[in-house]
C-alpha positions as CSV (number, residue, x, y, z in Angstrom):
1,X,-8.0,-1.2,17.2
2,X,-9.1,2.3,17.3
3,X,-8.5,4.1,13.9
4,X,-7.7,8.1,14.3
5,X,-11.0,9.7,12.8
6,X,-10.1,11.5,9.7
7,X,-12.5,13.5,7.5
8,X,-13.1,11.7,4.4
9,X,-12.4,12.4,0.7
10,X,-13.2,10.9,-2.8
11,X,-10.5,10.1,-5.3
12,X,-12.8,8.4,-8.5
13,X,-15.2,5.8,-6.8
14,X,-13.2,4.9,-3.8
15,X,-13.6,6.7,-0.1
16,X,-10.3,7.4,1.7
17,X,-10.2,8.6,5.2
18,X,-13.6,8.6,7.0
19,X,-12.9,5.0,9.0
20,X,-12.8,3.5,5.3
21,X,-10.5,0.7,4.7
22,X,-7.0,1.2,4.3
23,X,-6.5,1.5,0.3
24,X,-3.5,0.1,-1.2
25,X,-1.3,2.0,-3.7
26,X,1.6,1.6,-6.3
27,X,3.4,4.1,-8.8
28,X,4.1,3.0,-12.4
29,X,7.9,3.1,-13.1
30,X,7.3,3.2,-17.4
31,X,7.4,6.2,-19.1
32,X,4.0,7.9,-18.9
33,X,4.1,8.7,-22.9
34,X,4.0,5.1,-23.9
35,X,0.3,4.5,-23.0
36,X,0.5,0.7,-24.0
37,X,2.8,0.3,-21.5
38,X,1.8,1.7,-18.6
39,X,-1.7,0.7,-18.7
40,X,-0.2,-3.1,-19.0
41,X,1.3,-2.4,-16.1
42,X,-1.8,-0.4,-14.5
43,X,-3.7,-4.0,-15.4
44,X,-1.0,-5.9,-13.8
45,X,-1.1,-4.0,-10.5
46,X,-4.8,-3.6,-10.3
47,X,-4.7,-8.2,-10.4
48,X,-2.2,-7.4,-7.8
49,X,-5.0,-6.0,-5.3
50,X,-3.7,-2.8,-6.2
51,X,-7.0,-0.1,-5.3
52,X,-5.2,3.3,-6.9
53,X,-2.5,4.1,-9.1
54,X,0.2,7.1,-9.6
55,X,2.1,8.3,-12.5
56,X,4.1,11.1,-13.2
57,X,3.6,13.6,-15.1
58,X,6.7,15.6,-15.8
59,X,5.7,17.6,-19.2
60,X,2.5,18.4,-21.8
61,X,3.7,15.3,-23.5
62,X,2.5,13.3,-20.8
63,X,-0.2,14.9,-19.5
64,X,-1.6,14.3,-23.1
65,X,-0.8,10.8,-22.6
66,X,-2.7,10.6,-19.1
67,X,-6.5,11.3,-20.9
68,X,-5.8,7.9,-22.9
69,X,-4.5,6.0,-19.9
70,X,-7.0,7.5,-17.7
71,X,-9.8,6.3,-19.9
72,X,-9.0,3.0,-20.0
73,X,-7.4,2.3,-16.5
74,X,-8.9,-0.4,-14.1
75,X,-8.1,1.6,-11.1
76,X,-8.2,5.9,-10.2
77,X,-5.5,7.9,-11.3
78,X,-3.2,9.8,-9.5
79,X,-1.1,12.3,-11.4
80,X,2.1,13.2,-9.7
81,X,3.2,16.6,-10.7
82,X,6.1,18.5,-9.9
83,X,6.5,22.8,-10.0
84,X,4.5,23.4,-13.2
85,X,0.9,24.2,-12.2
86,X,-0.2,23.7,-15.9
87,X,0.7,20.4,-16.0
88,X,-2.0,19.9,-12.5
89,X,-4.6,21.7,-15.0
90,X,-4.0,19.9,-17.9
91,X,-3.9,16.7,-15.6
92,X,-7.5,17.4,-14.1
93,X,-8.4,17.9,-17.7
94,X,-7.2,14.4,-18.7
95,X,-9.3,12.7,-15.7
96,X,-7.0,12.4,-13.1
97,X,-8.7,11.2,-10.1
98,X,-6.5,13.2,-7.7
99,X,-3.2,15.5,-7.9
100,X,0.0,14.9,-6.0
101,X,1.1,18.4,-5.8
102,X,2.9,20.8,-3.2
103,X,1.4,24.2,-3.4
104,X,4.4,25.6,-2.2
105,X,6.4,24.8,-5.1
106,X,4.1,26.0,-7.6
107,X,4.5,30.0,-7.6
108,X,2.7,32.7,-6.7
109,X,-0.7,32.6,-5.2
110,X,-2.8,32.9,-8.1
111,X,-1.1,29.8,-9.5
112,X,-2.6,27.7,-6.1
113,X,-6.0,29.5,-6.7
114,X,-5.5,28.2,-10.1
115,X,-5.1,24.8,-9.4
116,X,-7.4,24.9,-6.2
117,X,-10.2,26.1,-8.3
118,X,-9.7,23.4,-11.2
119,X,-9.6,20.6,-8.5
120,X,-12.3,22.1,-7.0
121,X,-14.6,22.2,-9.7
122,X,-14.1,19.0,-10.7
123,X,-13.9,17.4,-7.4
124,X,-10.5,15.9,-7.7
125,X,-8.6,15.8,-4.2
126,X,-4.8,17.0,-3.7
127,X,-2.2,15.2,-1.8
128,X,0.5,17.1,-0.2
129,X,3.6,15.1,-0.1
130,X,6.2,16.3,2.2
131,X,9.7,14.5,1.9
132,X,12.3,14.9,4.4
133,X,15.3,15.0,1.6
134,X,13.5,18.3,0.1
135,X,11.9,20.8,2.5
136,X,12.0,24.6,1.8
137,X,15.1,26.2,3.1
138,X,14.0,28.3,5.2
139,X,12.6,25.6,7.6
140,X,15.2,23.7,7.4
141,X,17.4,26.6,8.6
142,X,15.2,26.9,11.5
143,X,14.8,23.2,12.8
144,X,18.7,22.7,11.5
145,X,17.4,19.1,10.0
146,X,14.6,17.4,8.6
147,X,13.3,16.9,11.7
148,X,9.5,15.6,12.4
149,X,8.6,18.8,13.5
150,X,10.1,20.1,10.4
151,X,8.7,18.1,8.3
152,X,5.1,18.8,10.1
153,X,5.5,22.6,9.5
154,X,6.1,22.1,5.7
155,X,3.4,20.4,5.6
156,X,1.1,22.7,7.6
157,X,2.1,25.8,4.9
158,X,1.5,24.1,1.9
159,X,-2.0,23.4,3.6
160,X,-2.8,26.9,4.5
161,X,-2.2,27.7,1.1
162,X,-5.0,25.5,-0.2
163,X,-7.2,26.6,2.3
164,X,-7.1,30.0,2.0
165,X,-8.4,29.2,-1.2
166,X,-11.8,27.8,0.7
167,X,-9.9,23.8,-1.2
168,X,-10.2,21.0,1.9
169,X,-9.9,18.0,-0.1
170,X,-6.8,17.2,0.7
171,X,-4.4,14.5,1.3
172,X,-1.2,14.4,3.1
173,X,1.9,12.5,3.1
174,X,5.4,12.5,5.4
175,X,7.6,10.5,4.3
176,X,11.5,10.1,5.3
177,X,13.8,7.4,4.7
178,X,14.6,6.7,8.5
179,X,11.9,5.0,10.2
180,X,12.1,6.9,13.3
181,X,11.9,10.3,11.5
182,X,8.4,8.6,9.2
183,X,6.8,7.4,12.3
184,X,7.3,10.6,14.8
185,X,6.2,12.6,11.5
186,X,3.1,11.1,11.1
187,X,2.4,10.9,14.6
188,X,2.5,15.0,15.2
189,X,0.6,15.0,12.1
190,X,-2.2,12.8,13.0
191,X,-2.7,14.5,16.3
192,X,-2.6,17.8,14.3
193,X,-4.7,18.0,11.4
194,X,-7.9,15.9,10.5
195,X,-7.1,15.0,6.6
196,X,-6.4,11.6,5.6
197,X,-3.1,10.5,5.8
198,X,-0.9,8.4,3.5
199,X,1.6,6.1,4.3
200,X,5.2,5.3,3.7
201,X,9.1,5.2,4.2
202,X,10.8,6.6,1.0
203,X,13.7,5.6,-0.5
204,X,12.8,2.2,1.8
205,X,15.1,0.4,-0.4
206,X,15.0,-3.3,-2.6
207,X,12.6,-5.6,-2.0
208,X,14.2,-7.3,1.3
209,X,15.1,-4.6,3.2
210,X,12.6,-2.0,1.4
211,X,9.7,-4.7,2.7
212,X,11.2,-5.1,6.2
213,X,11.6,-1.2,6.6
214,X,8.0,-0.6,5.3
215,X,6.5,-3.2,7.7
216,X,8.1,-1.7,10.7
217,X,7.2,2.2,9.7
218,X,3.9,1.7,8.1
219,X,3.0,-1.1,10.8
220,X,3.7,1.1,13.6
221,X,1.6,3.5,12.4
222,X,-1.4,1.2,11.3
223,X,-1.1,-0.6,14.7
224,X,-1.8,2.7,16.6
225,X,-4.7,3.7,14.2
226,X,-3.4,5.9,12.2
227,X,-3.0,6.2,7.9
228,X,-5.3,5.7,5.5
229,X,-3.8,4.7,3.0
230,X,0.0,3.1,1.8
231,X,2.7,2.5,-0.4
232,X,5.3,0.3,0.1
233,X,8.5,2.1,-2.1
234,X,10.7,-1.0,-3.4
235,X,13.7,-0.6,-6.0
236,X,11.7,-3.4,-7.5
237,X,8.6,-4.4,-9.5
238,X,5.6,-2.1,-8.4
239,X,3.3,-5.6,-8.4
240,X,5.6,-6.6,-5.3
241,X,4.9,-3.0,-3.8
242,X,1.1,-4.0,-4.0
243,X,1.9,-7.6,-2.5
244,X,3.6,-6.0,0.3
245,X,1.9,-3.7,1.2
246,X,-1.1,-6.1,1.4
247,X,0.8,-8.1,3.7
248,X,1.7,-5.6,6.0
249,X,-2.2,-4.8,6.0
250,X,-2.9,-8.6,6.7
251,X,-0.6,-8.8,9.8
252,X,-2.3,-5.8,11.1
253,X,-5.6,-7.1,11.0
254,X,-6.6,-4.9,8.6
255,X,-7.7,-6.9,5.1
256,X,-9.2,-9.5,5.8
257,X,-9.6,-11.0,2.0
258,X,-7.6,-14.1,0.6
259,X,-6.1,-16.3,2.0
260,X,-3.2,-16.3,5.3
261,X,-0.4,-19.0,5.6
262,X,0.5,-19.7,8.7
263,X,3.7,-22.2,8.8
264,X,6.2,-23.3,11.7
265,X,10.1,-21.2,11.4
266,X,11.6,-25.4,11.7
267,X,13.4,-26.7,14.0
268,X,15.4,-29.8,14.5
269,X,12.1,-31.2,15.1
270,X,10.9,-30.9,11.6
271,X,10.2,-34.3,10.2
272,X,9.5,-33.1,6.9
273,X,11.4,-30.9,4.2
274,X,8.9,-28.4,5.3
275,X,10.9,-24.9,3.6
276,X,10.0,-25.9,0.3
277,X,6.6,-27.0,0.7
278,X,5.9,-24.2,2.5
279,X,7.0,-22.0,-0.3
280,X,5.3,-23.9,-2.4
281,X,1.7,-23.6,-0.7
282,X,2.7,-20.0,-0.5
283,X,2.8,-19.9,-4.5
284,X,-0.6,-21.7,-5.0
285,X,-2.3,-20.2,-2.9
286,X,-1.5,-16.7,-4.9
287,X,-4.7,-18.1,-7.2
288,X,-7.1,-18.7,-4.1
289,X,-9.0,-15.3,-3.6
290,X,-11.1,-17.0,-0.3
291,X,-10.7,-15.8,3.2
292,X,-9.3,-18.5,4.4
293,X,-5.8,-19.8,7.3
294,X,-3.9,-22.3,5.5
295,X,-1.1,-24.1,8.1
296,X,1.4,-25.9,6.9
297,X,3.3,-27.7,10.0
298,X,6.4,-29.6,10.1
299,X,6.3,-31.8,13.6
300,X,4.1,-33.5,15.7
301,X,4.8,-31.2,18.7
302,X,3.0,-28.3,17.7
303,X,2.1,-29.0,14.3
304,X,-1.5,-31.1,14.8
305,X,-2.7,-28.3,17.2
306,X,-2.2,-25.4,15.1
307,X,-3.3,-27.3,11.9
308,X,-7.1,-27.8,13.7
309,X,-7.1,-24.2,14.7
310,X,-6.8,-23.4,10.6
311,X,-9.6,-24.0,7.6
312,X,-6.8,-26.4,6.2
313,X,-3.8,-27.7,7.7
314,X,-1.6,-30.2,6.9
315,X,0.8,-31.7,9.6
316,X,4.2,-33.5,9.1
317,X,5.9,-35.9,10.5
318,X,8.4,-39.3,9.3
319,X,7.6,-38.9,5.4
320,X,4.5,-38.0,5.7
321,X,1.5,-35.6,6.9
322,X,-2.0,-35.6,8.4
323,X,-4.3,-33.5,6.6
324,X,-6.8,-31.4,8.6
325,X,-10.0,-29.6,7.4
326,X,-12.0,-27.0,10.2
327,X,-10.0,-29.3,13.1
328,X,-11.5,-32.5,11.3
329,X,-8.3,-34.9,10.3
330,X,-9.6,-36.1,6.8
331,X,-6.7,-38.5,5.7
332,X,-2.9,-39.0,6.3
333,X,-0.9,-38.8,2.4
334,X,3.0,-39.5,1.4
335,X,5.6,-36.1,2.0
336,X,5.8,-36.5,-1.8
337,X,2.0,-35.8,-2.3
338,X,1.0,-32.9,0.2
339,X,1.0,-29.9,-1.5
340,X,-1.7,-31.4,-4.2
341,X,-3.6,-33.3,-1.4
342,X,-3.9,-30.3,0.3
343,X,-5.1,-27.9,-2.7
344,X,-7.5,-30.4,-3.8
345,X,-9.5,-30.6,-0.1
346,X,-9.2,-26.4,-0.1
347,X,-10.2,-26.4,-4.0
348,X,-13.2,-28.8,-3.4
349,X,-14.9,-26.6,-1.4
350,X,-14.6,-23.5,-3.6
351,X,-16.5,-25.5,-5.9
């Protein structure tokens, strides 16, 4: 896969754009005021495989707030900040790693300078996030929708503003909640301007069909080289933001870290109550951090061959399965024992 070359910026210690890996990101849903809170929550997503974190930052009170959770958070802050340019000032003060802003919304020009110069200084990056459910009026009258192209000319005004302040760290975001609209979006905009790009449907919705949405929009556009990095937005836990997201990075080829289950859909083949051991493995294997292909296989039609093409593989058939290490067959065990046979042969060799 070819990746569309973007110029690169720094948000804390991590690289995003540049050919650098796809980065992973989450939002904190807590109130940004009760520090204990979100930084439990911060911990819980960075375990998660989360690589950078927003929070909102809707008044003083919580930009106050950010300086604590931005001193003792795992992972860079992102402070997402809505219309008041004092509260991007007073977030760069706290130690926000980069500012979601939209210059547009922020007032008159020396309000962007403002917020251009404090960034600049202090070499925090900006993302521009452009939402199809809120664009300016006036383009919006001209397109007659939030069309892709609409959305593309938002997001090429709030960029001129920045740069006619001589600011070019910038990152930028087009989000809708139709697919269709989030893909052609970020297609025009990838062939348009050379800043990273960050991924996502909005509003995608809860996990099932927020995950299946995200997959096909972000996917899309990872398949055809283009983002940098993603958020997966569930009406759910943030953690299972990360874990799809992750997933989604997995099928495209693009994280190679822990460890992949491959496992047969069933059929009336299926000589074992595969479903649940399946789901099973799945859950154990959310403690194995090697990068290693797991098969779990429920017949003896396909199952033995795709079991020797995995690191482990375990193959069933009439009450019982054939365990499989690198294509080696290393012992046959009871349907009642599998799952553990199976973890112990992948856990000995971690050891």
């Amino acid at each position: 896969m070819t990746r569309t070359q973007t110029r690169s910026i720094r948000v804390g210690p991590l690289t995003l754009g540049g050919g650098a890996p796809v980065l992973v990101q989450s939002m904190c849903n807590t109130r940004t005021t009760d520090i204990s809170a979100t930084l439990a929550q911060i911990e819980a997503l960075a375990k998660a495989g989360c690589a950078l974190v927003r929070v909102t930052v809707p008044d003083m009170d919580s930009a106050r707030a950010l300086e604590s959770i931005c001193a003792a958070s795992p992972l860079p802050v992102v402070a997402d900040i809505h219309f008041d340019y004092r509260l991007a000032l007073a977030s760069v003060r706290a130690g926000a790693a980069k500012i979601r802003i939209n210059p547009g919304n922020i007032g008159a020009p020396e309000r962007v300078r403002a917020v251009a110069e404090v960034c600049g200084a202090a070499g925090v990056p900006i993302r521009i996030g452009v939402n199809a459910g809120s664009l300016e009026r006036h383009i919006l009258e001209k397109y007659g929708s939030p069309s892709p192209e609409a959305m593309v000319e938002s997001a090429a005004g709030h960029m001129e503003l920045l740069h006619d302040c001589g600011f070019y760290d910038i990152c930028l975001s087009l989000k809708a909640s139709s697919v269709p609209r989030t893909v052609a979006a970020c297609r025009l905009a990838a062939a348009r301007f050379d800043c990273p790009l960050h991924l996502g449907v909005t509003e995608a919705g809860t996990a099932y069909m927020g995950t299946v949405a995200s997959a096909v929009g972000i996917g899309t556009l990872l398949m055809e080289g283009i983002g940098d990095t993603l958020r997966v937005s569930l009406t759910d836990d943030p953690v299972e933001e990360v874990r799809a997201g992750i997933a989604i990075l997995k099928a495209a080829g693009l994280h190679a870290g822990g460890p992949r289950l491959v496992s047969c859909p069933t059929c009336g083949r299926t000589g074992i109550d595969l479903i649940p051991v399946a789901r099973e493995v799945e859950r154990r294997l959310e403690n194995v951090h090697r990068d290693i292909t797991v098969a779990v296989m429920g017949c003896a039609v396909n199952g033995p061959g795709e079991a020797r093409e995995a690191d482990y593989g375990l193959a069933g058939g009439d009450g019982a399965a054939v365990l499989f290490r690198k294509g080696t067959v290393v012992g046959k065990v009871p349907e009642s024992e599998m799952v553990e046979a199976l973890m112990r042969l992948i856990d000995a060799d971690a050891t």
